[in-house]
N, CA, C and O atoms as CSV, one atom per row, in Angstrom:
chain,resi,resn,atom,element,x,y,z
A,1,UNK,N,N,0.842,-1.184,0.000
A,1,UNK,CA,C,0.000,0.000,0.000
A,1,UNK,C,C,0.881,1.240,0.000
A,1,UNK,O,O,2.035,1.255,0.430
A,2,UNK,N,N,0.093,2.508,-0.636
A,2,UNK,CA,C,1.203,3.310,-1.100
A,2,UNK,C,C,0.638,4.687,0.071
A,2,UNK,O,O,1.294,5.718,0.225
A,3,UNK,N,N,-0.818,4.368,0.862
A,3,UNK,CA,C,-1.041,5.329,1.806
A,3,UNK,C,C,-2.204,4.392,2.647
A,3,UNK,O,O,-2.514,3.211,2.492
A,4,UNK,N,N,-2.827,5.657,3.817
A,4,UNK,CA,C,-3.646,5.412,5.103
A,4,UNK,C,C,-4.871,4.797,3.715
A,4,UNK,O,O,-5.325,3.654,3.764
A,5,UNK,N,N,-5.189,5.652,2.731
A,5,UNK,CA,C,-6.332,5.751,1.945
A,5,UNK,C,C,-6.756,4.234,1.703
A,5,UNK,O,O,-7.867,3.747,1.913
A,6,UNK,N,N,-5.917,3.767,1.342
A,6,UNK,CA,C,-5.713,2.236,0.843
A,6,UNK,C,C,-6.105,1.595,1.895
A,6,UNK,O,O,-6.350,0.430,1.583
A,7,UNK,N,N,-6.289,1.808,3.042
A,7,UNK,CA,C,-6.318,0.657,3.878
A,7,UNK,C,C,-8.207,0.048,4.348
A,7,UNK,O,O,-9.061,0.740,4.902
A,8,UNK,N,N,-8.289,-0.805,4.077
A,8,UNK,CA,C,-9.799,-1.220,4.289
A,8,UNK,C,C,-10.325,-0.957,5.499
A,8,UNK,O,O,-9.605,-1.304,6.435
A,9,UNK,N,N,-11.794,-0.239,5.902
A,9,UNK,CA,C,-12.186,-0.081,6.965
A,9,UNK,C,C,-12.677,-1.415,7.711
A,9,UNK,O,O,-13.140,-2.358,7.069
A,10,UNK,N,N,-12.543,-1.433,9.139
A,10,UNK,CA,C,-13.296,-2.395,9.462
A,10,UNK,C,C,-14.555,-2.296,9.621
A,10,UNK,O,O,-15.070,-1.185,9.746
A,11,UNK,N,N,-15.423,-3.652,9.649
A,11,UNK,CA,C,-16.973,-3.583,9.642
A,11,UNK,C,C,-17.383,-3.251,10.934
A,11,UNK,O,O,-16.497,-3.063,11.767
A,12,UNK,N,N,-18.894,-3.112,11.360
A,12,UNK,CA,C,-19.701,-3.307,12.403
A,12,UNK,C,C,-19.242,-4.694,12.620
A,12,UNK,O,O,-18.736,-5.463,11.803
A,13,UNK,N,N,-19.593,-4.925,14.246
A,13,UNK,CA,C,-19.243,-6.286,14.815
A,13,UNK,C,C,-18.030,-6.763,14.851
A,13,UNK,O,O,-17.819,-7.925,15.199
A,14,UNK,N,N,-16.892,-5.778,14.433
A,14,UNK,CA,C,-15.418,-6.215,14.712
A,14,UNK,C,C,-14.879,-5.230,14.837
A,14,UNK,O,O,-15.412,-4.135,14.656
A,15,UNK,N,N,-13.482,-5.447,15.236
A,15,UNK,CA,C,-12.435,-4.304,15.298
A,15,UNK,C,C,-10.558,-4.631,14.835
A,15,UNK,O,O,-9.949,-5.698,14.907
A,16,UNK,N,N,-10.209,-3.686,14.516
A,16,UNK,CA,C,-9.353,-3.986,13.749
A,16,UNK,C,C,-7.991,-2.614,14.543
A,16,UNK,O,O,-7.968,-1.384,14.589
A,17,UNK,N,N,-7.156,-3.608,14.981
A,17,UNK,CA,C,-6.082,-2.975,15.611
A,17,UNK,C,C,-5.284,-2.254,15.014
A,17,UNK,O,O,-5.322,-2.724,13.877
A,18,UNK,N,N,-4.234,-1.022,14.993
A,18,UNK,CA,C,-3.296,-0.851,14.567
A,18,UNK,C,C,-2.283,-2.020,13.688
A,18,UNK,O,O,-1.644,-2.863,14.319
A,19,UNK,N,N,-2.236,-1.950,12.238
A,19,UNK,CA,C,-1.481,-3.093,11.871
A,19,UNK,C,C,-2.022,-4.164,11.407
A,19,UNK,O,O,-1.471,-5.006,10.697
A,20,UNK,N,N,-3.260,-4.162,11.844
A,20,UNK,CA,C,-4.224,-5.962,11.266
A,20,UNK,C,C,-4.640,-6.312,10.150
A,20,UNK,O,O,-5.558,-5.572,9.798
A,21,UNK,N,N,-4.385,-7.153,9.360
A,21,UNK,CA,C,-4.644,-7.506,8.258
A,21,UNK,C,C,-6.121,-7.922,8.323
A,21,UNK,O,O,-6.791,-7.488,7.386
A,22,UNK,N,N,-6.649,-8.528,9.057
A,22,UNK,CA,C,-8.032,-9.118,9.138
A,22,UNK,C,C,-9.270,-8.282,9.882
A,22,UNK,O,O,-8.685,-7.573,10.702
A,23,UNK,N,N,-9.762,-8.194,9.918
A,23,UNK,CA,C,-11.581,-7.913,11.272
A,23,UNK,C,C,-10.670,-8.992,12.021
A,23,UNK,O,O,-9.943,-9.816,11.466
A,24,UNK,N,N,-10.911,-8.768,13.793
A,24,UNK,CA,C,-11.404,-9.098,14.651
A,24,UNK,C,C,-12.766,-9.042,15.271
A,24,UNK,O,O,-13.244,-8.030,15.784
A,25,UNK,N,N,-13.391,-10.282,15.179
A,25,UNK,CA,C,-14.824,-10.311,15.498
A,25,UNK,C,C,-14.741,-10.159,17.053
A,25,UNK,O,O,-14.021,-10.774,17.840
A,26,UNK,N,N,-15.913,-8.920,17.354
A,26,UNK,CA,C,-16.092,-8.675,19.037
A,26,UNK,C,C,-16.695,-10.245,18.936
A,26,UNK,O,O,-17.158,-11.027,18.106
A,27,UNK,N,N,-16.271,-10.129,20.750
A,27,UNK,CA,C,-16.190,-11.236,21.766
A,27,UNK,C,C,-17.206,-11.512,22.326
A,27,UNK,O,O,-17.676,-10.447,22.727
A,28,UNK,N,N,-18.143,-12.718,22.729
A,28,UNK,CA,C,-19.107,-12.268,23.708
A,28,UNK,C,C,-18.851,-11.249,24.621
A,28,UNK,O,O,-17.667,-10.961,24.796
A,29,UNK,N,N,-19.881,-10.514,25.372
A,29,UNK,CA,C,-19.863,-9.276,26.349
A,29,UNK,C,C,-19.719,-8.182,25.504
A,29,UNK,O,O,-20.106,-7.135,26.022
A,30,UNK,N,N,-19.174,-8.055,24.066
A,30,UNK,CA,C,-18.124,-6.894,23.552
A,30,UNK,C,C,-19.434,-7.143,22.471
A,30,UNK,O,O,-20.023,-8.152,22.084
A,31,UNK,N,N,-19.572,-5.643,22.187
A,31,UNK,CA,C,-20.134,-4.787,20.317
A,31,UNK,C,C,-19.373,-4.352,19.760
A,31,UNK,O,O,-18.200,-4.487,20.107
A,32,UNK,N,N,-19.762,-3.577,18.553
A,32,UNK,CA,C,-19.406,-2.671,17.855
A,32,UNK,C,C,-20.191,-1.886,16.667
A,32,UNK,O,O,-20.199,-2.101,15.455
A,33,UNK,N,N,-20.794,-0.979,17.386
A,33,UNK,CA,C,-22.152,-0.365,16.653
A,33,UNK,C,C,-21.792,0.353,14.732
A,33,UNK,O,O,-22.515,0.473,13.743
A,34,UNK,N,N,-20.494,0.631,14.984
A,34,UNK,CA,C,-20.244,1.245,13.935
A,34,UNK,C,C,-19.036,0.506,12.993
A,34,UNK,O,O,-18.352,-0.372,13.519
A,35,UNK,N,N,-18.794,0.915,11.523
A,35,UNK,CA,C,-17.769,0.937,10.787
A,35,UNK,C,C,-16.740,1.414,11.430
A,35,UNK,O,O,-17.000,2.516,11.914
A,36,UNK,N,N,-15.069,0.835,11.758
A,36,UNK,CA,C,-14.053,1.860,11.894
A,36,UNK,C,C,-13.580,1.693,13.092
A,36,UNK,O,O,-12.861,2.544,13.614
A,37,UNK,N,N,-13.896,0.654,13.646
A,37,UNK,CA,C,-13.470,0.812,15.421
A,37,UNK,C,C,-12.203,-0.002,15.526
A,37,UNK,O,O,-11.734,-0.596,14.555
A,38,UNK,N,N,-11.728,-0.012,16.581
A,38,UNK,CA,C,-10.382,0.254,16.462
A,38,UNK,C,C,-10.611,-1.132,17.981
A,38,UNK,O,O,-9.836,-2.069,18.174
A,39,UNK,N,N,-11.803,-0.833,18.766
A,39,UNK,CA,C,-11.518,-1.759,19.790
A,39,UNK,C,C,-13.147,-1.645,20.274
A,39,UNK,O,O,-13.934,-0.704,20.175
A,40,UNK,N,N,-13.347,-3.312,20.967
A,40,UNK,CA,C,-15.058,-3.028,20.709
A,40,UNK,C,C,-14.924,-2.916,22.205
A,40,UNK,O,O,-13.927,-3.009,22.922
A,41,UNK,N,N,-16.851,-2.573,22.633
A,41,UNK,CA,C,-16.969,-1.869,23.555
A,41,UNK,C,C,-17.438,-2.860,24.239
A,41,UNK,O,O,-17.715,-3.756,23.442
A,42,UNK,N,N,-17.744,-3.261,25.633
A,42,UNK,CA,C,-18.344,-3.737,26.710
A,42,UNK,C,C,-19.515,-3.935,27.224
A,42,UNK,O,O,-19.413,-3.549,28.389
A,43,UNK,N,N,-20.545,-4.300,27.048
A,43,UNK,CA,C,-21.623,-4.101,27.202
A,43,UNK,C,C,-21.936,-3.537,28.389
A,43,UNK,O,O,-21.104,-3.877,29.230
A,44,UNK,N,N,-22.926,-2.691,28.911
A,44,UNK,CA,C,-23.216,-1.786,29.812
A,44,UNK,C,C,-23.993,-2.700,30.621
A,44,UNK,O,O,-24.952,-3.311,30.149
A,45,UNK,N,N,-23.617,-2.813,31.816
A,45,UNK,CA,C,-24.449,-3.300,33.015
A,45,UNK,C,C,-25.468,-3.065,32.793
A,45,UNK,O,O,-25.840,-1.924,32.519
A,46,UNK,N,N,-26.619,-4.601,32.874
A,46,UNK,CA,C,-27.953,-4.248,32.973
A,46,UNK,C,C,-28.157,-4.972,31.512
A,46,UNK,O,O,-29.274,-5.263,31.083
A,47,UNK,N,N,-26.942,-5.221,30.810
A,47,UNK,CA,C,-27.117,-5.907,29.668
A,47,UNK,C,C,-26.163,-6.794,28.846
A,47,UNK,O,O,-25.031,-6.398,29.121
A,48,UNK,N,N,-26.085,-7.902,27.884
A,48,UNK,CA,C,-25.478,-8.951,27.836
A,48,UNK,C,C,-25.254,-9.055,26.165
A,48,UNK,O,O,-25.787,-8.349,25.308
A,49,UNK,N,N,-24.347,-10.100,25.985
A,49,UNK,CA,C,-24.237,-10.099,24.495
A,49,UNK,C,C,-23.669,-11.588,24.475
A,49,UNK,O,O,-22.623,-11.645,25.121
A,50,UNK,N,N,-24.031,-12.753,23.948
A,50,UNK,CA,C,-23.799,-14.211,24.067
A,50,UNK,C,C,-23.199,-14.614,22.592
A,50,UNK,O,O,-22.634,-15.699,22.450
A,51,UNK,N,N,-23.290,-14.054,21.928
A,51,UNK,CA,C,-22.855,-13.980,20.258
A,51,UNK,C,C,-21.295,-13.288,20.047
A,51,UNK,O,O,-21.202,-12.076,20.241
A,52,UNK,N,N,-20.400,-13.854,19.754
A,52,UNK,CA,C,-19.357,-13.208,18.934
A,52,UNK,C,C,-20.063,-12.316,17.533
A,52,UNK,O,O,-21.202,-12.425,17.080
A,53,UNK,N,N,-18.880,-11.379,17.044
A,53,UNK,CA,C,-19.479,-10.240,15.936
A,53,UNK,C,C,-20.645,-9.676,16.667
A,53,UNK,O,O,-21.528,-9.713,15.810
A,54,UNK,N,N,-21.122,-9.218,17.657
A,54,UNK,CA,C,-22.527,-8.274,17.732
A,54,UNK,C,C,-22.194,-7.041,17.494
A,54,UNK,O,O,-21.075,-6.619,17.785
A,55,UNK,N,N,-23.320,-6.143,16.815
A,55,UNK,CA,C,-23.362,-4.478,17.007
A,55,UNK,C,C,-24.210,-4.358,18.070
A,55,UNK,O,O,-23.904,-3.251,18.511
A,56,UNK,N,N,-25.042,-4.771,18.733
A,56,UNK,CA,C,-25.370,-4.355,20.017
A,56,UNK,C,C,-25.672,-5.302,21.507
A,56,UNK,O,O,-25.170,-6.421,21.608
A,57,UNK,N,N,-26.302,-4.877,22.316
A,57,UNK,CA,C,-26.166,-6.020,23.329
A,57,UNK,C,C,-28.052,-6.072,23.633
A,57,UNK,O,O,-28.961,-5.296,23.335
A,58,UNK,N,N,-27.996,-7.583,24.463
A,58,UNK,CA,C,-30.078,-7.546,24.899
A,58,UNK,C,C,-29.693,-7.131,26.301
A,58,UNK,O,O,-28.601,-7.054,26.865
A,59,UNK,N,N,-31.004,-6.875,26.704
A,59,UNK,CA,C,-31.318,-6.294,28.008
A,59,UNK,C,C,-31.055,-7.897,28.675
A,59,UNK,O,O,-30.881,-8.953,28.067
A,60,UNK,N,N,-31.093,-7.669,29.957
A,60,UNK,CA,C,-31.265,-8.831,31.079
A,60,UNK,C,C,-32.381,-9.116,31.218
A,60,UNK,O,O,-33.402,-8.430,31.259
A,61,UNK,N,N,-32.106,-10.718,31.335
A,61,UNK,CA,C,-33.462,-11.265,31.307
A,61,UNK,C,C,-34.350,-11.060,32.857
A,61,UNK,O,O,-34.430,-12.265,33.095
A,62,UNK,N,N,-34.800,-10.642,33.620
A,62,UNK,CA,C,-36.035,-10.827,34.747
A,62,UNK,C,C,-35.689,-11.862,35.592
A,62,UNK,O,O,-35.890,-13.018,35.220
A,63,UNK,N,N,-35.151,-11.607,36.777
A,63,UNK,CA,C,-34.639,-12.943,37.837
A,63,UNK,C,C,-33.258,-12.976,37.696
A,63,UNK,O,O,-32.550,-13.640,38.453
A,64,UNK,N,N,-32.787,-12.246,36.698
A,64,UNK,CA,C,-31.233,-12.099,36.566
A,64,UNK,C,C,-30.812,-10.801,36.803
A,64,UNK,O,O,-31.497,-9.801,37.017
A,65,UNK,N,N,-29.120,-10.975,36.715
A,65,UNK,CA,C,-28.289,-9.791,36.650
A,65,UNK,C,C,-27.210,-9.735,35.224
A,65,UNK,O,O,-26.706,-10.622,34.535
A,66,UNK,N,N,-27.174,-8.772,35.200
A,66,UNK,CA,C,-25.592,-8.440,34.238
A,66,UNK,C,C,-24.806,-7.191,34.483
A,66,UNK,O,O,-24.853,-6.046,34.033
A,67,UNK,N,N,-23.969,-7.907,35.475
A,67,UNK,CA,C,-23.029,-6.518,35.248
A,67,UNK,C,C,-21.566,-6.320,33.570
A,67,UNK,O,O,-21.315,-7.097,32.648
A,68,UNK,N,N,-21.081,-5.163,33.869
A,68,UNK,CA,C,-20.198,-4.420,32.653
A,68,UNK,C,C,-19.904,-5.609,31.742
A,68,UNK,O,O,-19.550,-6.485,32.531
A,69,UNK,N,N,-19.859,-6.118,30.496
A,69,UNK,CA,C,-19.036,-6.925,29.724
A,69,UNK,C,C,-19.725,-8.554,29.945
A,69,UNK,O,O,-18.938,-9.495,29.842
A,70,UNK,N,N,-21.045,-8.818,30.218
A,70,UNK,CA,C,-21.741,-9.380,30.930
A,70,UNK,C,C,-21.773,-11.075,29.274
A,70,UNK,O,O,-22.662,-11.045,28.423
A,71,UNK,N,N,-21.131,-11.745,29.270
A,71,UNK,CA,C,-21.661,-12.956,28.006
A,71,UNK,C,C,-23.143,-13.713,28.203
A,71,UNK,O,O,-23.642,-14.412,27.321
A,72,UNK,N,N,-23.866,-13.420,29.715
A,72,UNK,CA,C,-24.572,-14.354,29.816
A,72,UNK,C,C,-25.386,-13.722,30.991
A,72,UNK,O,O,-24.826,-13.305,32.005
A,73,UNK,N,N,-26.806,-13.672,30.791
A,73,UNK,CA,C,-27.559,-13.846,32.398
A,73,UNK,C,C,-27.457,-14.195,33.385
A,73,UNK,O,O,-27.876,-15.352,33.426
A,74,UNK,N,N,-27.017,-13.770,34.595
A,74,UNK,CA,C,-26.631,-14.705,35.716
A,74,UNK,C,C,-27.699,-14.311,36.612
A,74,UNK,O,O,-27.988,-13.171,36.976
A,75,UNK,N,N,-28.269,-15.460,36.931
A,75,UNK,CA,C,-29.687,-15.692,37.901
A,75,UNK,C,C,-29.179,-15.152,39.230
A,75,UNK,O,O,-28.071,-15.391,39.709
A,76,UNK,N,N,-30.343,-14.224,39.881
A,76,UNK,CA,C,-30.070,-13.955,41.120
A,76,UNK,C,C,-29.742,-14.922,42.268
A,76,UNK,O,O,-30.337,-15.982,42.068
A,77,UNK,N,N,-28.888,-14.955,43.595
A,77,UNK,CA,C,-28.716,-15.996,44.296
A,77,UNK,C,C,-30.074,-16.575,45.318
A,77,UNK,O,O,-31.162,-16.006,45.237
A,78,UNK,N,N,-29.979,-17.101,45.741
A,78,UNK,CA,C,-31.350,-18.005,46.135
A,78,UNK,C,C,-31.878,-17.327,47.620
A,78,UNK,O,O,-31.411,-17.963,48.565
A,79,UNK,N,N,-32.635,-16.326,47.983
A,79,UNK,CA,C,-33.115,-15.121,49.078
A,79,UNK,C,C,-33.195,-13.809,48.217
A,79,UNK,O,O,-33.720,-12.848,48.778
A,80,UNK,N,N,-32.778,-13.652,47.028
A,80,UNK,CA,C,-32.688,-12.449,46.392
A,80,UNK,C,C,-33.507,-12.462,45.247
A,80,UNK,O,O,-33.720,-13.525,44.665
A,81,UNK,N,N,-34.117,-11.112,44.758
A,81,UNK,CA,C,-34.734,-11.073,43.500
A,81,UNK,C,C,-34.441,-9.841,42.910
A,81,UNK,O,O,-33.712,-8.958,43.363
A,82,UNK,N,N,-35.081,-9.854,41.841
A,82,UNK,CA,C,-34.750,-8.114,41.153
A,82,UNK,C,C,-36.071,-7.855,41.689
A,82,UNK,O,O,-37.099,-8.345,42.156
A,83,UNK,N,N,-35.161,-6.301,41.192
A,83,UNK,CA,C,-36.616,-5.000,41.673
A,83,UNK,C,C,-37.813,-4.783,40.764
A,83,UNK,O,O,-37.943,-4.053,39.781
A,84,UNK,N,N,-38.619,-5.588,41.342
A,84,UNK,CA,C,-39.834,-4.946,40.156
A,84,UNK,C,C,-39.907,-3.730,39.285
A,84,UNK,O,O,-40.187,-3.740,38.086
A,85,UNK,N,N,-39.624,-2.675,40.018
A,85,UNK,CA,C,-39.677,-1.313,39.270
A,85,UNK,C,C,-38.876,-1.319,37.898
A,85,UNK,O,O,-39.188,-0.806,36.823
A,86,UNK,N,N,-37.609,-2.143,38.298
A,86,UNK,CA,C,-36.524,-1.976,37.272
A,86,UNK,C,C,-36.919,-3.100,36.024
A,86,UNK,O,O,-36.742,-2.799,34.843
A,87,UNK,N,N,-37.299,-4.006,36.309
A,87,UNK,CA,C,-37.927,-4.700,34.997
A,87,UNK,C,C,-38.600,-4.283,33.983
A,87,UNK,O,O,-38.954,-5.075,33.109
């Protein structure tokens, strides 16, 4: 390549480091909403992502939790529940 111009953007659902020849597909827990990212993002507490390549993350399922970077629902422990309000 003879400049930056030349160089292929990366897609939604991956990210592509300084130097990478390929997409890196985000990770479970991890998105990437847009073209161009450089490093994917974490999913926000309160929500989950179980799929490699996602552009976004699902809410938590009801009886569960997800905190930051969350791959999976994790059921509340056994005396505890979620808050109605917050469902």
């Amino acid at each position: 390549l003879t400049s930056d111009a030349e160089c292929r953007v990366c897609r939604i659902g991956s990210s592509c480091a300084p130097g990478s020849t390929e997409p890196t597909p985000c990770s479970a827990g991890t998105y990437s909403p847009q073209d161009g990212a450089g490093t994917c993002n974490k999913c926000e507490a309160g929500t989950f992502q179980d799929t490699s390549g996602a552009t976004g993350c699902k809410n938590c399922t009801a009886g569960h939790y997800c905190s930051e970077g969350s791959s999976a629902p994790l059921p509340c422990p056994a005396g505890r529940r979620t808050n109605p309000d917050l469902d």
